[in-house]
C-alpha positions, 0 to 999 in steps of 0.5 A: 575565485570567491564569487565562481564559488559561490555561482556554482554552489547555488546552480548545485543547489538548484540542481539538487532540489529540481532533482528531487522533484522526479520520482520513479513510480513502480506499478504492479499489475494482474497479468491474467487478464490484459498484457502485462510484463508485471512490474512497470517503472515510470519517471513521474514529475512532481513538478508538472505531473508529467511521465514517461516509461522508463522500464518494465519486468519481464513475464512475472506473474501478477505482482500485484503487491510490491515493497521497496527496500530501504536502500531502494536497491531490491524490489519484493512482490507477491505473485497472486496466483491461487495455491501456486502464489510465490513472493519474490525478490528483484534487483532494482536500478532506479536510475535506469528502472530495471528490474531482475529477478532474484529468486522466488519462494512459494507464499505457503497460503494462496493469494498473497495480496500484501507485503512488507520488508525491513533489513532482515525480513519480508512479510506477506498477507496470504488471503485465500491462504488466511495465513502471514508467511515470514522470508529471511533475507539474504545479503544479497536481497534475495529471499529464503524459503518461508520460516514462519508460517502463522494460520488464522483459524474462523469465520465471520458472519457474511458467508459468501466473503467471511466463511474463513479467515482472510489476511488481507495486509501486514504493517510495522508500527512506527517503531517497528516492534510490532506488526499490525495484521487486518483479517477480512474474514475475521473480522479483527486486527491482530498485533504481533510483537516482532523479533526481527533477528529470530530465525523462526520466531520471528512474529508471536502474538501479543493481542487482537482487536475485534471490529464491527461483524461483518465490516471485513478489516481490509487496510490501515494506515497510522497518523503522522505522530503515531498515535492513531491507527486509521481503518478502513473495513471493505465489505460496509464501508467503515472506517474506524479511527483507534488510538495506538500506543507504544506498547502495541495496544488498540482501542476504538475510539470512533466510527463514521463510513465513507458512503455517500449519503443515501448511496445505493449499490455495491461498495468495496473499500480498497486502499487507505492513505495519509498525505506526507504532511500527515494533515490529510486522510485519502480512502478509495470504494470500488464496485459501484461506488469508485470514489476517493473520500479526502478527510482533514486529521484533525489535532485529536485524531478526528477526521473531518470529511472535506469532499468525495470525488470520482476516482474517474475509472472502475475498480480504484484498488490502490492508488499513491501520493507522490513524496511532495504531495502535489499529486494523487495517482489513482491506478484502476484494475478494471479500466486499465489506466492511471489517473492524475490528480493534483492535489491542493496541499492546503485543502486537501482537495484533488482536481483532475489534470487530464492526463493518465497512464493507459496500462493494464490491470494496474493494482499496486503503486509505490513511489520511490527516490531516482 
């Protein structure tokens, strides 16, 4: 009886880790210029980087931004869709992938391009809008109307990008006591303290760190152990390194850009991304330069360029790792595809595999557990 017992623990155990080695991928899409449903689910294999469709939305307006609850029961997008933009809530079966729909609020501010949520609260980055719009969520996991609406208020020196303030991503510190905000149009990061159970104040201002004019702050991301903030400024290309402290300070530490040498054309630096051993820094360029620049993190924050690679499409503006960190996938808005990287762990390296996900006007990836 001892023996059956121990063969069917081990077959369990099997079971259980070939299970973890699949993930839903969700994928959110513009609708405006292909066909598209809105939100797609696919069942990804981390093993062979293999997928398959597995559900989709139906008629949502460009849910170009998605965030996941924790529970990985609710699913909240923004619809970027100029001065009628709305954020949402979904019901998500992530064995199954379906999606239903919630409910909808206005964004207050156009063109949300970002969002966050915890148990309490969802957080959007209104672009066009230059404004962070603050929902409370209901037990249900829908969403109230907006409770806080916080307005940027400048410009910046480049006038056809920075002729006012453009909020373009909101992120938790590791802690969740403050909420960092980059402001392409003003060229800062904003640090909010955060009061999670306030009704409405919920975000107050604790300070902001000005980065290079004109550099156009877009996505950040913090090292594994929460030391360093690393950004990434879409309109030259920088990528600054800062050291972050628990008690939500900044400081520039270093600079160095991820154009190529003697590069000529436009350049449109989108997502940024550490690898889930926190050993590797992932930044993608758009327009000309459609390119994936791989950083070692070095002990003391620094970055070490490894290699740049093509993104093998136009207009890489998101792109994900999968939780093992055996591949990078790299959606494109213009090309209409996904493409699969496999990922050396150990060098940090991306090799191509062949295969893509053909899907229009991808622009937002998440992975999450089935």
């Amino acid at each position: 009886m001892k023996k059956i017992y121990v063969v069917l623990f081990s077959a369990l155990a099997v079971t259980t880790a070939e299970a973890q080695k699949k993930f839903n991928l969700l994928v959110g899409t513009y609708t405006n210029t292909c066909q598209s449903n809105g939100i797609y689910v696919y069942e990804f294999d981390a093993v062979s980087g293999d997928f398959k469709l597995k559900n989709s939305s139906e008629n949502v307006v460009s849910p170009s931004y998605l965030s996941v609850s924790a529970d990985n029961k609710f699913i909240y997008a923004v619809n970027e869709n100029g001065t009628q933009s709305a954020v949402s809530a979904f019901g998500y079966d992530s064995k199954t992938g379906k999606i239903k729909p919630i409910n909808s609020n206005a964004s207050l501010g156009a063109d949300p391009c970002h969002l966050i949520n915890d148990d309490k609260n969802v957080i959007a980055a209104n672009y066009s809008g230059g404004s962070i719009a603050v929902f409370k969520k209901n037990a249900d996991g829908s969403i109230t109307e907006g409770q806080q609406l916080i307005q940027h208020e400048g410009k910046g020196p480049n006038a056809a990008r920075q002729e006012k303030a453009h909020v373009h991503m909101v992120m938790f510190s590791p802690d969740k006591k403050f909420v960092l905000s980059n402001d392409l149009g003003l060229d800062k990061i904003f640090i909010y303290k955060y009061n999670a159970g306030a009704a409405h104040e919920i975000l107050t201002l604790k300070g902001s760190v000005e980065v290079k004019k004109g550099s156009g702050p877009r996505h950040l991301t913090f090292s594994k152990d929460g030391r360093f903030v690393y950004l990434v400024q879409e309109l030259d290309g920088t990528l600054t390194t800062l050291s972050y402290d628990k008690s939500g300070s900044l400081k520039i530490i270093a600079e160095t850009s991820i154009l190529p040498k003697d590069f000529k054309g436009g350049t449109g630096a989108a997502a940024i991304k550490i690898s889930p051993d926190g050993a590797f820094l992932y930044v993608s360029d758009r327009v000309d330069a459609n390119l994936i620049s791989v950083y070692k993190i070095l002990k003391d924050g620094a970055l070490e360029l490894v290699e740049q690679v093509s993104t093998l499409g136009k207009g890489p503006r998101d792109f994900a790792i999968d939780p093992t960190g055996n591949y990078l996938l790299v959606g494109h808005q213009y090309t209409n595809d996904i493409i699969i990287f496999k990922r050396d762990k150990s060098t940090g390296k991306l090799t191509d595999t062949k295969k893509k996900i053909e899907l229009c006007s991808p622009v937002g990836l998440v992975f999450t557990k089935i």
